[in-house]
C-alpha positions in Angstrom: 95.7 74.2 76.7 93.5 77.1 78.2 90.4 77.7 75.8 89.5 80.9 74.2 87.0 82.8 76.9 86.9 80.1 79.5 87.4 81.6 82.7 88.7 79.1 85.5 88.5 81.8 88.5 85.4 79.9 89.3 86.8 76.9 91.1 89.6 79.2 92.8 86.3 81.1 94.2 84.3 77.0 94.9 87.6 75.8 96.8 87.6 79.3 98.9 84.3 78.5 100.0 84.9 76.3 102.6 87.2 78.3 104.2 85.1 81.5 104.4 82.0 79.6 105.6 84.5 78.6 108.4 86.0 82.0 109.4 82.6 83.4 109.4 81.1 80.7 111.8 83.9 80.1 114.1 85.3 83.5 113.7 83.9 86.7 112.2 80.9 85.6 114.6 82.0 84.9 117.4 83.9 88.0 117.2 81.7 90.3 116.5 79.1 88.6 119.3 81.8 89.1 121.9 81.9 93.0 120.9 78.0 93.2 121.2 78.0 91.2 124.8 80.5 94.0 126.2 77.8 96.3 126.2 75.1 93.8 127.9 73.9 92.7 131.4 74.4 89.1 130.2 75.7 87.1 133.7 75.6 83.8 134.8 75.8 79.9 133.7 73.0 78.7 131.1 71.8 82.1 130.6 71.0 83.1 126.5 68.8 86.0 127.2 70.5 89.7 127.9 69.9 93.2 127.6 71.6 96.6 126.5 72.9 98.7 129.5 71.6 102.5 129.6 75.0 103.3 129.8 76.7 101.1 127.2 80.6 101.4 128.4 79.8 100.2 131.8 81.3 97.5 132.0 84.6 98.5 130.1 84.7 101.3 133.0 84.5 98.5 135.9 87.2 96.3 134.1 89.6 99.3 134.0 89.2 100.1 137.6 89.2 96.4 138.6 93.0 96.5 140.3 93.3 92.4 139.1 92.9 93.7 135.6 95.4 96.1 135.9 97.8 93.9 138.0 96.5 91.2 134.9 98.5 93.6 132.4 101.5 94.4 134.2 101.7 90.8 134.7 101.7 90.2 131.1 103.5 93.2 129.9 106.7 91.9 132.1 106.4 88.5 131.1 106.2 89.4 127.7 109.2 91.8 127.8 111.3 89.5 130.3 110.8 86.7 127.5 110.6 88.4 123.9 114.2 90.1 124.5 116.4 87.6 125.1 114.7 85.0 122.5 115.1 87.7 119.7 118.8 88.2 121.1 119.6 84.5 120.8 117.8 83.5 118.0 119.6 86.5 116.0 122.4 84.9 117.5 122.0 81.3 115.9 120.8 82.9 112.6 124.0 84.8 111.8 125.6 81.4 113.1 124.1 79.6 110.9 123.7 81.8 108.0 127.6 82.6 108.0 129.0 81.4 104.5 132.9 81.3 106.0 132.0 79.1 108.2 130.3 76.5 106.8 129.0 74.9 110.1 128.4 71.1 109.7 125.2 69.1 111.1 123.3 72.4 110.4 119.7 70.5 110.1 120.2 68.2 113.4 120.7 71.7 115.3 118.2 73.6 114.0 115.6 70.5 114.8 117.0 70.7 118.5 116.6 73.9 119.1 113.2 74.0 117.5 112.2 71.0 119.5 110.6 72.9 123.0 108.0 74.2 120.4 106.2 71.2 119.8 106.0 70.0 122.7 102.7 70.5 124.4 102.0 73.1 127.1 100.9 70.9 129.8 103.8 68.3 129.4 106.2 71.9 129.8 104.1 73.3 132.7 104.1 70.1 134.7 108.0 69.6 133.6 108.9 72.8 135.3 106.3 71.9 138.4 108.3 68.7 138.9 111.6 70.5 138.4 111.0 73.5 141.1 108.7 70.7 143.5 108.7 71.4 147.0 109.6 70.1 149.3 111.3 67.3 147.2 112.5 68.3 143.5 115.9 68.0 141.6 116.2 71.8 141.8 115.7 71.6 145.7 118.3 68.7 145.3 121.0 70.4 143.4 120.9 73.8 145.4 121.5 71.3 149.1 124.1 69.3 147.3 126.2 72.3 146.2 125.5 74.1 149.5 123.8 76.8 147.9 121.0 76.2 150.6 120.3 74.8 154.2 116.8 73.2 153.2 114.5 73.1 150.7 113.1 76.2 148.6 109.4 76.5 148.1 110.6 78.3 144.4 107.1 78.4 143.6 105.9 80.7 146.6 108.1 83.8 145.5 106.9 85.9 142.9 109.5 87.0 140.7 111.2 83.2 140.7 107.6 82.3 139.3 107.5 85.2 136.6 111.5 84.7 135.6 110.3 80.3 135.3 106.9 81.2 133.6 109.1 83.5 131.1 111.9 81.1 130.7 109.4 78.8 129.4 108.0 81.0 126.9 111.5 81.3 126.0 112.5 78.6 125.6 109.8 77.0 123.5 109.7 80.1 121.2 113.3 80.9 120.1 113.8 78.0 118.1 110.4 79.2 115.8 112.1 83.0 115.8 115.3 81.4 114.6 114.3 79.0 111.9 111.7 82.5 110.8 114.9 84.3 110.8 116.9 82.0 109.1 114.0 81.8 106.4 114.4 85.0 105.5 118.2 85.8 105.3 118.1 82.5 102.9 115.3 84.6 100.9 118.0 87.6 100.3 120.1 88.1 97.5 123.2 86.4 97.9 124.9 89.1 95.8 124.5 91.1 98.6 127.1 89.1 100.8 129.3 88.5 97.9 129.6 92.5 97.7 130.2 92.5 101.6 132.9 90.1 101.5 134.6 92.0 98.3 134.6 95.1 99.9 136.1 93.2 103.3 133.7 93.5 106.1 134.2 91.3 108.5 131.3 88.6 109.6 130.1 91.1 112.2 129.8 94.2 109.7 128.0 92.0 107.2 125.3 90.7 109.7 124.7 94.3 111.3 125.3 96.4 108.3 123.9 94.0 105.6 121.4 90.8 107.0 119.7 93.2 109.6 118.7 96.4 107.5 117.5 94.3 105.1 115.4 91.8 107.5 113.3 94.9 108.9 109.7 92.7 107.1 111.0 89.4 108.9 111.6 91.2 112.4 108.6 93.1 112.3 106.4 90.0 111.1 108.1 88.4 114.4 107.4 91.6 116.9 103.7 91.6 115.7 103.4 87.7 116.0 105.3 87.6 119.1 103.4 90.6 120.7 99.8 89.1 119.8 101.2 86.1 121.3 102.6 87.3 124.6 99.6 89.5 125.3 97.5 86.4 124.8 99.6 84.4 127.0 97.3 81.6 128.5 98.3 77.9 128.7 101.8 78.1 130.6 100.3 80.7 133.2 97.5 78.5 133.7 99.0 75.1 133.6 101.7 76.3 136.0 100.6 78.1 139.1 96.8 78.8 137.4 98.0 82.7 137.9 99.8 82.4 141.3 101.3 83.2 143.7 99.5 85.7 144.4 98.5 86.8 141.0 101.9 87.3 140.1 101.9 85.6 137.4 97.9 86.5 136.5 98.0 87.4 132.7 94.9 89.3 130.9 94.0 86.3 128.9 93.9 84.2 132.2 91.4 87.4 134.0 89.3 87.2 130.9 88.8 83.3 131.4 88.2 83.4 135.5 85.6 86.7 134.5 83.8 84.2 132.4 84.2 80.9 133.3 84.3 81.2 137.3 82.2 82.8 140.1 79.2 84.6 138.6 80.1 83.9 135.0 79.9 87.4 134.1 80.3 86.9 129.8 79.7 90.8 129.7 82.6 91.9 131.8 84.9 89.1 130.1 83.7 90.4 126.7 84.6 94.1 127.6 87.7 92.7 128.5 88.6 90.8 125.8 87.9 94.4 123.3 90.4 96.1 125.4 92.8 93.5 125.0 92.1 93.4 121.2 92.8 97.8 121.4 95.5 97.3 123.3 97.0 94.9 120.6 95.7 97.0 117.6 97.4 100.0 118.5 100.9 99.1 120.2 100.8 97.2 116.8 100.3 100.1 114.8 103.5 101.7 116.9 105.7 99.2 116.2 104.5 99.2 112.2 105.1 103.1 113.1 108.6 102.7 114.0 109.8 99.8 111.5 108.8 101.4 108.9 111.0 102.1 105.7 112.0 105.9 106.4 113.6 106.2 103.0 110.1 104.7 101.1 107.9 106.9 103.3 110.4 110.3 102.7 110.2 109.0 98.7 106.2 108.7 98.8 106.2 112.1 100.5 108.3 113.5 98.0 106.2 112.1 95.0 103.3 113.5 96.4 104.4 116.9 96.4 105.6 117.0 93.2 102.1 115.8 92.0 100.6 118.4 94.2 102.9 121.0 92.6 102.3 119.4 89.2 98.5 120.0 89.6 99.0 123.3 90.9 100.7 124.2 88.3 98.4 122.9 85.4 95.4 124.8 87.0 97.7 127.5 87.2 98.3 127.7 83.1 94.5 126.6 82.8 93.6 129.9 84.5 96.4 132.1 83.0 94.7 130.8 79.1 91.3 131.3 79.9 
């Protein structure tokens, strides 16, 4: 039993400790280093010392006029559209699939495990899986397409820019909608079941329930995934990389992949990559704050509005009568 006036908040606070001393090491700093180097002359391998510019923005000013940076997010925005769409499409797909009481659909676990499978498989056994699969000029691709007579010789896949963005975005597909679905799935188990049971009394079909009933009410779980999937798109890195390291011809070149040649190749220039890793972060922050903008509860924020006024009017009021007895 819990003594009179001991506290035990102390050893929630001793086990946090570790953690913070963590994030503030291997990520409050480096964070906040990253911001100041933006703002430096600091180039070049092995080099610790740097200075402030005289005009401190300079090199955010060269990385938005650098045309590979702003090829670098038109890269990433397509790839992240071409990808995100379908995979919320088809993972609301197998949610209200498997989430559909009338049909009680049998082997539900094996399924799920399937389709969440891509997911944890590394990025470099995917990236070198799709390599092999597209090869030139000798790949099972290349086989299929000259055994159906869909082509005369072999396809160099990999030398045409849009094939490489639709294979780079298939992959981030395809590893992805199985973690969307079983997030999904989470939280339609999380609702109140009542809330079906009333559907189904009132006879909507399984359509109407999962449009008029499962969606409205999943708005936290869909915007949790926009925000995760958007912070993960625009950081998209390994599968580029791994792939075609950006190509061909920087068609598939995302921002997270400029940032890493700024730093790690040529002149190593850490002050440019750094400027260009804070516009990244802005970029995140605020089409973040649009999408938290639009999937907002209307309702709550007309209700907060409303309560608002009427404690404005209430005050107004009371100073009102305070004057009016004075």
């Amino acid at each position: 039993m819990r003594r009179k006036g001991v506290s035990y908040a102390k050893y929630g606070y001793i086990f946090c400790i570790p953690f913070v001393l963590a994030w503030l090491i291997f990520s409050l700093y480096p964070t906040i280093y990253t911001t100041v180097l933006g703002f430096t002359d600091l180039k070049g391998s092995g080099k610790t010392e740097f200075h402030f510019l005289a005009n401190p923005f300079e090199n955010y000013v060269k990385i938005l006029n650098n045309p590979s940076f702003q090829q670098s997010l038109s890269n990433t925005a397509i790839l992240w559209i071409i990808n995100f769409i379908p995979q919320v499409l088809l993972a609301l797909l197998l949610t209200a699939w498997f989430t559909n009481h009338r049909r009680k659909i049998k082997g539900q676990g094996i399924f799920k495990v399937l389709f969440y499978m891509p997911n944890i498989i590394t990025a470099a056994t995917i990236a070198i899986l799709f390599s092999t699969l597209f090869g030139y000029p000798m790949g099972p691709v290349n086989d299929l397409f000259m055994t159906l007579g869909l082509s005369d010789g072999p396809i160099n896949f990999l030398l045409q820019k849009w094939t490489a963005r639709g294979i780079v975005s298939f992959i981030q597909f395809w590893m992805w909608y199985g973690y969307t679905m079983i997030v999904l799935i989470s939280g339609v188990l999380g609702l109140n079941p009542e809330l079906f049971e009333a559907a189904e009394i009132d006879g909507a079909s399984s359509a109407q329930t999962f449009f008029f009933v499962t969606i409205p009410n999943l708005r936290t779980i869909l915007l949790y995934t926009m925000i995760t999937s958007l912070i993960g798109g625009l950081q998209m890195f390994d599968i580029p990389k791994l792939f075609q390291n950006g190509g061909p011809d920087n068609a598939t070149l995302t921002t997270s992949l400029f940032i890493y040649g700024q730093a790690f190749s040529g002149s190593y220039m850490y002050n440019r990559a750094s400027a260009a890793s804070m516009l990244l972060f802005i970029i995140i922050a605020v089409l973040s704050a649009i999408i938290f903008y639009i999937m907002r509860d209307k309702d709550a924020a007309q209700l907060k509005k409303q309560e608002k006024r009427q404690r404005k009017l209430l005050k107004e009021a009371v100073k009102a009568a305070g004057r009016a007895a004075a």
